[in-house]
VOKENU-69775 format. One record per residue (C-alpha): x, y, z; residue number from 1; residue in three letters. Coordinates in steps of 0.2 Angstrom, whole numbers. Example, Ala and Ser with C-alpha at 12.3 -4.5 7.8 and 13.67 -1.06 7.14 Angstrom:
<atom <62, -22, 39>, 1, ALA>
<atom <68, -5, 36>, 2, SER>
// end
This chain:
<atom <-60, 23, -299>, 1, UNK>
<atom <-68, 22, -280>, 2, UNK>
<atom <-62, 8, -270>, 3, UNK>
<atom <-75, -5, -266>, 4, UNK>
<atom <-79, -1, -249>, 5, UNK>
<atom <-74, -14, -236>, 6, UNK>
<atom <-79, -13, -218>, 7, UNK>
<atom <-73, -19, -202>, 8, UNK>
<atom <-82, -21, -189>, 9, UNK>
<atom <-71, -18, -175>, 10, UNK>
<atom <-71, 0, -178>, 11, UNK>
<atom <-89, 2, -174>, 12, UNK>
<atom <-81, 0, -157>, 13, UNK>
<atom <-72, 14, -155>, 14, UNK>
<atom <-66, 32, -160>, 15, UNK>
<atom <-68, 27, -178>, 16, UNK>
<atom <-86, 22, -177>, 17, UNK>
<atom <-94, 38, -185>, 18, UNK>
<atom <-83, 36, -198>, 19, UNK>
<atom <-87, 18, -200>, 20, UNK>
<atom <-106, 22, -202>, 21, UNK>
<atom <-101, 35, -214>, 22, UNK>
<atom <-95, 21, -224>, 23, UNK>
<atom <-107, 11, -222>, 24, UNK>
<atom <-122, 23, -225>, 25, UNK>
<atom <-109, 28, -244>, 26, UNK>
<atom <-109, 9, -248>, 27, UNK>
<atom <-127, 7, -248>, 28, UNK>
<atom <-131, 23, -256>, 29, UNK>
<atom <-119, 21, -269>, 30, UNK>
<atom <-114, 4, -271>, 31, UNK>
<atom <-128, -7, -263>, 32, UNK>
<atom <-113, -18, -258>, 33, UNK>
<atom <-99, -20, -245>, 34, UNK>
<atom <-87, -32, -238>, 35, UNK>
<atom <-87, -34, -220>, 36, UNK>
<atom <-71, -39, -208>, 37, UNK>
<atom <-68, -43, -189>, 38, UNK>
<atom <-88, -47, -189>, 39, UNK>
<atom <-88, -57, -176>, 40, UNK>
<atom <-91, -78, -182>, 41, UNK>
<atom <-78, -88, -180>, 42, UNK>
<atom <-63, -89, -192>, 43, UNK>
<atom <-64, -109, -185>, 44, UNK>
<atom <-82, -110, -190>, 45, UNK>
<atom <-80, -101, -208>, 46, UNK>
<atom <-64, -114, -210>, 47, UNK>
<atom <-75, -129, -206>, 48, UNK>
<atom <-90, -122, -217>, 49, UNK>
<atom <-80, -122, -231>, 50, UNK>
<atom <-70, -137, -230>, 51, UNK>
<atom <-87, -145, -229>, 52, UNK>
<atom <-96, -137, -241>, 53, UNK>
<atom <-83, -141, -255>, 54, UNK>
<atom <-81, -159, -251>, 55, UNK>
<atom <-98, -161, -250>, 56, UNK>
<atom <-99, -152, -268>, 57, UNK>
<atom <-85, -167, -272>, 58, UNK>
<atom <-94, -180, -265>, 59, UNK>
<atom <-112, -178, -268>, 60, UNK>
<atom <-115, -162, -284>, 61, UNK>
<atom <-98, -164, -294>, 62, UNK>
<atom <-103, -179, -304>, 63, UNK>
<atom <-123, -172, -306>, 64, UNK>
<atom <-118, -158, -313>, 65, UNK>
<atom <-105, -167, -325>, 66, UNK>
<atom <-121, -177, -333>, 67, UNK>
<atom <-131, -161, -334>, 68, UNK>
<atom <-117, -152, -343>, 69, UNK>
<atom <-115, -167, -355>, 70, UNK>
<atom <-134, -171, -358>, 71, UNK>
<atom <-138, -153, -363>, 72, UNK>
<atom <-120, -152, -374>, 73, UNK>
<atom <-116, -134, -365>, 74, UNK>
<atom <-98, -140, -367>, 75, UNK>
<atom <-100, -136, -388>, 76, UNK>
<atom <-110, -121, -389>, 77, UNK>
<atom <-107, -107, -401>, 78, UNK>
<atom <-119, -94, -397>, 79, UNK>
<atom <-123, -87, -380>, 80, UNK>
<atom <-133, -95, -368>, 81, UNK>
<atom <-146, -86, -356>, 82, UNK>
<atom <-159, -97, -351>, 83, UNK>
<atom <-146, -107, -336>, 84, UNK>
<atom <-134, -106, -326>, 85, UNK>
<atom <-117, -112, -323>, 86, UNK>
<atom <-119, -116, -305>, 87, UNK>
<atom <-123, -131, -295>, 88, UNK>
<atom <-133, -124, -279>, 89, UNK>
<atom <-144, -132, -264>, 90, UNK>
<atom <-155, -122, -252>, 91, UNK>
<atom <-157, -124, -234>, 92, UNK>
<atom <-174, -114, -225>, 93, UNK>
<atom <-170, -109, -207>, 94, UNK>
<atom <-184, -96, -204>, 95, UNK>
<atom <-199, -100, -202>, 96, UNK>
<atom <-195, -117, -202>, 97, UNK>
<atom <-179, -127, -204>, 98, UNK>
<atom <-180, -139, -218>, 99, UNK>
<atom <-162, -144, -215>, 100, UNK>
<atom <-164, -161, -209>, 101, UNK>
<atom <-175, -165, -224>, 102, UNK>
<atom <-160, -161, -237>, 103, UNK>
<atom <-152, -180, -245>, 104, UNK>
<atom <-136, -182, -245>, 105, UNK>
<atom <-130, -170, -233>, 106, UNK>
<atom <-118, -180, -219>, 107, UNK>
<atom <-126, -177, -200>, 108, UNK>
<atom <-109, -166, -195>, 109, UNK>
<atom <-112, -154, -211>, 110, UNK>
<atom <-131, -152, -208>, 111, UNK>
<atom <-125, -147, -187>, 112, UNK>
<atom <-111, -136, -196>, 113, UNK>
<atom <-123, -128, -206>, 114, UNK>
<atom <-135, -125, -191>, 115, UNK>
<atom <-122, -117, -181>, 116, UNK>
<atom <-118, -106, -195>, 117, UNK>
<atom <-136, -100, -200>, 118, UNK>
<atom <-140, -94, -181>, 119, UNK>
<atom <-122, -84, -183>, 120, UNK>
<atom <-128, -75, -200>, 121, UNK>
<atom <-145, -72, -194>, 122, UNK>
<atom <-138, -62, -178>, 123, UNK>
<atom <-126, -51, -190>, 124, UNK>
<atom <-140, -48, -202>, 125, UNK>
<atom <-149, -41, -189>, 126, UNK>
<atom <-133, -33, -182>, 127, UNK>
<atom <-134, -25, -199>, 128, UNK>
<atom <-150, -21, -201>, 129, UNK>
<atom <-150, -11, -184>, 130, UNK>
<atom <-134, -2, -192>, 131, UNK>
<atom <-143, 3, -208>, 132, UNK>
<atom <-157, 10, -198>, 133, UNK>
<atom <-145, 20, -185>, 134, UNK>
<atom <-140, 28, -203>, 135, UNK>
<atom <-158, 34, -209>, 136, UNK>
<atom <-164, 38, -192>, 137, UNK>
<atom <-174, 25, -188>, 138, UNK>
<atom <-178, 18, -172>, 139, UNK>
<atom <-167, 2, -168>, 140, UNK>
<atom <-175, -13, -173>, 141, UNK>
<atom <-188, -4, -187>, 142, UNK>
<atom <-181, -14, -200>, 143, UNK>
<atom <-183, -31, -193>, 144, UNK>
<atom <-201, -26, -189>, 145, UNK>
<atom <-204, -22, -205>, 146, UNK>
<atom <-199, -38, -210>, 147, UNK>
<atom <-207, -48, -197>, 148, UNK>
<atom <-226, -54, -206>, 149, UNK>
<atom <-235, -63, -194>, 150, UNK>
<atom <-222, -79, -189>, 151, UNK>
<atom <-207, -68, -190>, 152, UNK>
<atom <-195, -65, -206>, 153, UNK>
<atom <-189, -77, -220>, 154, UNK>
<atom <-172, -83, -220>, 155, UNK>
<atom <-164, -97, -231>, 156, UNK>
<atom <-147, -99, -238>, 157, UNK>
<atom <-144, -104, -255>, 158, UNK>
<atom <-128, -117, -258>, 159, UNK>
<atom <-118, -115, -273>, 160, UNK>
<atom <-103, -120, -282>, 161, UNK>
<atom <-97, -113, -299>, 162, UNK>
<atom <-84, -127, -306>, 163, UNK>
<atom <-73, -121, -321>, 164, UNK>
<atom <-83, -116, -335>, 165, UNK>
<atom <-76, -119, -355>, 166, UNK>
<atom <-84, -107, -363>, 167, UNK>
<atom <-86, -92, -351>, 168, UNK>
<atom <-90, -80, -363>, 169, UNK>
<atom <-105, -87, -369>, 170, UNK>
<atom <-112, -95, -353>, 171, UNK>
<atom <-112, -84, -337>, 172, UNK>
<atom <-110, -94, -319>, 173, UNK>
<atom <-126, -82, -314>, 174, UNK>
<atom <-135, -71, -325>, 175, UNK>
<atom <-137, -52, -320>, 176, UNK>
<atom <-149, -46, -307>, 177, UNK>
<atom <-156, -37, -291>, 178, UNK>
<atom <-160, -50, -276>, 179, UNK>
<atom <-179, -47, -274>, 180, UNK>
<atom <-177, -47, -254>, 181, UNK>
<atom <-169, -39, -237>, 182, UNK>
<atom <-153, -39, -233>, 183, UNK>
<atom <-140, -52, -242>, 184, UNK>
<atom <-124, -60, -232>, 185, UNK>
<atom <-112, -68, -243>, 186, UNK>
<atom <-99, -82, -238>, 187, UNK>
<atom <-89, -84, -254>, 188, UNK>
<atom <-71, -92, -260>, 189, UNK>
<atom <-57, -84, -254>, 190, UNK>
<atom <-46, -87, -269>, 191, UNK>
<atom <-57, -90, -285>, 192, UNK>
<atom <-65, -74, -291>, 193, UNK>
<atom <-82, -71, -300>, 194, UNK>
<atom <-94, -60, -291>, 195, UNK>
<atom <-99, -40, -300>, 196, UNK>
<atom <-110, -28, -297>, 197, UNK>
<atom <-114, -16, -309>, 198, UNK>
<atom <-108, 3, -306>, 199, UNK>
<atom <-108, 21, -317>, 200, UNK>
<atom <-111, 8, -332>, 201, UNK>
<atom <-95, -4, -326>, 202, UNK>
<atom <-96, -21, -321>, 203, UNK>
<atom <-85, -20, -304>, 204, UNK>
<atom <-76, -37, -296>, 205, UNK>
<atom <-82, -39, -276>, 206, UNK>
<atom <-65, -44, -271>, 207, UNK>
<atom <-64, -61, -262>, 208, UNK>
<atom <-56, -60, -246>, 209, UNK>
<atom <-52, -72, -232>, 210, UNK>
<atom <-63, -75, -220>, 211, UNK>
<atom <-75, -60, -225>, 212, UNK>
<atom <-94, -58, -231>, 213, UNK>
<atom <-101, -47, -241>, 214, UNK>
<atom <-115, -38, -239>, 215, UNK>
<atom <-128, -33, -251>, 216, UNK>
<atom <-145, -24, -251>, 217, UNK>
<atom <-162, -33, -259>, 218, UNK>
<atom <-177, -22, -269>, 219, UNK>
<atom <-187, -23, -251>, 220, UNK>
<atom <-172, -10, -244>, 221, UNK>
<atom <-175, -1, -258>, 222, UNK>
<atom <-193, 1, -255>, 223, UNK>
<atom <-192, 2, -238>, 224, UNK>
<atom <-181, 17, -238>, 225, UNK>
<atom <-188, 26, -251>, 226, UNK>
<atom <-174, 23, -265>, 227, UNK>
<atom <-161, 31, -252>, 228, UNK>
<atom <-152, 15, -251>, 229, UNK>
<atom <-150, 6, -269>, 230, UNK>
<atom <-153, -14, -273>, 231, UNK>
<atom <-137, -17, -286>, 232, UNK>
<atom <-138, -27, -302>, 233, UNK>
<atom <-124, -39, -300>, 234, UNK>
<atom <-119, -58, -309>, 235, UNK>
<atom <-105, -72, -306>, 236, UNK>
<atom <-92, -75, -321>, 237, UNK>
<atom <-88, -92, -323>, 238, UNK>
<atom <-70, -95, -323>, 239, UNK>
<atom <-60, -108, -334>, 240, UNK>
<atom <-50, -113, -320>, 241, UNK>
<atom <-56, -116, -302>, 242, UNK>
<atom <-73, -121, -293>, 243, UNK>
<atom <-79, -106, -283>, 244, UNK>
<atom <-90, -108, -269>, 245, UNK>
<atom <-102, -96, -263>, 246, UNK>
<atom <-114, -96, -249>, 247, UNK>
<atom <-130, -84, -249>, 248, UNK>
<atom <-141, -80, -234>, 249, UNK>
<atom <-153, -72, -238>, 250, UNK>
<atom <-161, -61, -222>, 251, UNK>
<atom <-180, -59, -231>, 252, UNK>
<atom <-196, -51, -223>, 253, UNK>
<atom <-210, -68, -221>, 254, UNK>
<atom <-220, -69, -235>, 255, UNK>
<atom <-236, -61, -225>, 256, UNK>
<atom <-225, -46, -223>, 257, UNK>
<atom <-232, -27, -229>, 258, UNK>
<atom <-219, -17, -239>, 259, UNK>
<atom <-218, 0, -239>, 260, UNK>
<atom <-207, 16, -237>, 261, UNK>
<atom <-204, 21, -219>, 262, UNK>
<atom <-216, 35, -215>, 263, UNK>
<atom <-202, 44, -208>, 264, UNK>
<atom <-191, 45, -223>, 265, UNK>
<atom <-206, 53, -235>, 266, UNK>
<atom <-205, 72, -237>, 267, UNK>
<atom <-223, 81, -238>, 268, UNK>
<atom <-227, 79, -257>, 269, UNK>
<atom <-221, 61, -253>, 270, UNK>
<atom <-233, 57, -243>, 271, UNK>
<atom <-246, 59, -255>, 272, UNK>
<atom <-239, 52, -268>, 273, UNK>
<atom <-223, 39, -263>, 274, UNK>
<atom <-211, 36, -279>, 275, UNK>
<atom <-212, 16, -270>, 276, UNK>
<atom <-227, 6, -269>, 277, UNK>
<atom <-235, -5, -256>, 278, UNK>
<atom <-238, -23, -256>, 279, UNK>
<atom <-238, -42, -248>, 280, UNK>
<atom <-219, -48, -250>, 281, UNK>
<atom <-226, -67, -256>, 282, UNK>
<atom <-236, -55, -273>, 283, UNK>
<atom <-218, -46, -275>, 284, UNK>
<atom <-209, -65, -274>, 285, UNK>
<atom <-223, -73, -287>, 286, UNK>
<atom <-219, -58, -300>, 287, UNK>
<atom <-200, -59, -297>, 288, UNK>
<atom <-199, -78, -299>, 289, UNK>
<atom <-207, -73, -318>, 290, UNK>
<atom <-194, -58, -321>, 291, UNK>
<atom <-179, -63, -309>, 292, UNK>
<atom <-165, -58, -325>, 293, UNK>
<atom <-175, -40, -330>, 294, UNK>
<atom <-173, -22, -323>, 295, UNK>
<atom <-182, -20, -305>, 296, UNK>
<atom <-189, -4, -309>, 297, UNK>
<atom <-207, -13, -320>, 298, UNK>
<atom <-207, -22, -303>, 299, UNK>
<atom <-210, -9, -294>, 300, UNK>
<atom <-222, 1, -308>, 301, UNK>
<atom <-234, -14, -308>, 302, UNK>
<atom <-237, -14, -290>, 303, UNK>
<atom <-238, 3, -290>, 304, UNK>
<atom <-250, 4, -306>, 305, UNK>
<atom <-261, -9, -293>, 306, UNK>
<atom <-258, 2, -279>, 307, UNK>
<atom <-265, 18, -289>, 308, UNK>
<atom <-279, 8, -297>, 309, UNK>
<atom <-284, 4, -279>, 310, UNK>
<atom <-284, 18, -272>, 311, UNK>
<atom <-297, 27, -287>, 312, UNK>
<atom <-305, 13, -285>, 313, UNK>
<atom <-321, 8, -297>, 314, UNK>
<atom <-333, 26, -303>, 315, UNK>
<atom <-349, 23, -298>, 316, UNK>
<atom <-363, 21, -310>, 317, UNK>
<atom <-381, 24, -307>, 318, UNK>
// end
């Protein structure tokens, strides 16, 4: 079986770099996932992120999600559960605007800690994203315009803790599915696994590893580069024994954003026709909020049965 790939960064640096970007460029075509190490943010910073993060779970969401647990009786179910999740999870916006210092709860350190993390991932996500387009032959910096609508792109990061579960196999920490936007950068625990992505037909375990992040591609990468690069299906296992903490950023286009495949990656009968469609990020969002656990690929058919539909436009009647 293929080793999920892992990357470090370093290497970009010297004589191993066209190697590096050739493992890169395999991971996203095959995988839609890597893990990234020697990236650049501080091991100090990562420390105090997650010392804070899980003592804030302790302090503020342990006891929450106890009640919730108990006033919906999940603890004695028989049959499989898939309409919730076993997660407790709180989301900070950064971009366009920060709502961080409107979250309850969260002590003044963890909120500055949290701060200084965000600006870190937002610089790698565009670090990456200038990577992925060095890879399809864009020009540097296409992606991020792409993204960019009209007061830059969307970027939030989504807090959550999985605490040990009694009936994992009938309650999933995060039922399966793609992420409906750009580029996804995941702090996770380092010790309590949880995290697969769906491969050939297997569900594969992302490794957890010490200080790294994994990477993972959205549906607008998918779009964007013309199915080349592959959004993944992927879900958390909950685990009997262990709370896991993870930590998504998610590096989105703004929601006035227009998606479509890069001109430069469409062959001639392409053109004409694109396999992808084109549309307003905020639509693709208000559809993927309805269908979030189902296959990607209707997504994409209704906007491009709107598209076509468009484009014939109404037959004139005298």
């Amino acid at each position: 079986m293929a080793t999920f790939p892992v990357v470090s960064m370093e290497k970009l640096n010297g004589e191993e770099r066209s190697a590096t970007m050739e493992l890169i460029n395999d991971a996203c075509e095959n995988w839609g996932f890597f893990e990234i190490v020697n990236h650049g943010i501080s091991t100090e910073l990562l420390d105090t992120v997650e010392k804070m993060t899980k003592g804030h779970y302790k302090k503020c969401m342990e006891e929450r999600f106890k009640e919730m647990v108990a006033n919906k009786g999940l603890e004695a179910v028989q049959n499989e559960i898939d309409d919730l999740d076993w997660e407790s999870t709180f989301y900070l916006r950064h971009l366009p605007e920060s709502n961080i210092s409107q979250i309850p709860d969260l002590e003044d350190e963890y909120r500055k800690v949290m701060k200084e993390f965000a600006k870190e991932i937002e610089k790698l996500a565009e670090n990456i994203l200038d990577l992925l387009c060095e890879n399809l032959g864009l020009e540097k910096g296409y992606l991020k315009k792409a993204f960019y609508g009209s007061k830059g792109p969307t970027f939030g990061t989504k807090v959550s803790n999985y605490p040990p579960c009694p009936k994992p196999d009938l309650i999933k920490g995060l039922r399966a599915h793609t992420d409906a936007g750009g580029v996804i950068l995941l702090f996770q625990d380092d010790k309590v696994s949880g995290l697969q992505l769906l491969k050939d037909g297997n569900w594969i375990d992302v490794p957890p590893m010490h200080h790294s992040i994994v990477i993972n591609l959205g549906d607008q990468l998918e779009v964007i580069t013309n199915g080349r690069y592959k959004s993944v299906m992927h879900r958390v296992i909950a685990q009997t024994d262990g709370t896991r903490m993870s930590i998504a950023s998610f590096y989105n286009p703004g929601s006035d954003a227009v998606i479509y495949p890069a001109p430069e990656l469409l062959n001639k009968e392409e053109e004409k026709n694109t396999l992808y469609p084109k549309f307003v990020f905020e639509d693709y969002m208000k559809l993927y909020a309805e269908v979030k656990f189902q296959a990607k690929e209707p997504r994409f058919e209704a906007f491009k049965a709107m598209e076509d539909a468009v484009r014939v436009g109404p037959i004139a009647t005298v």
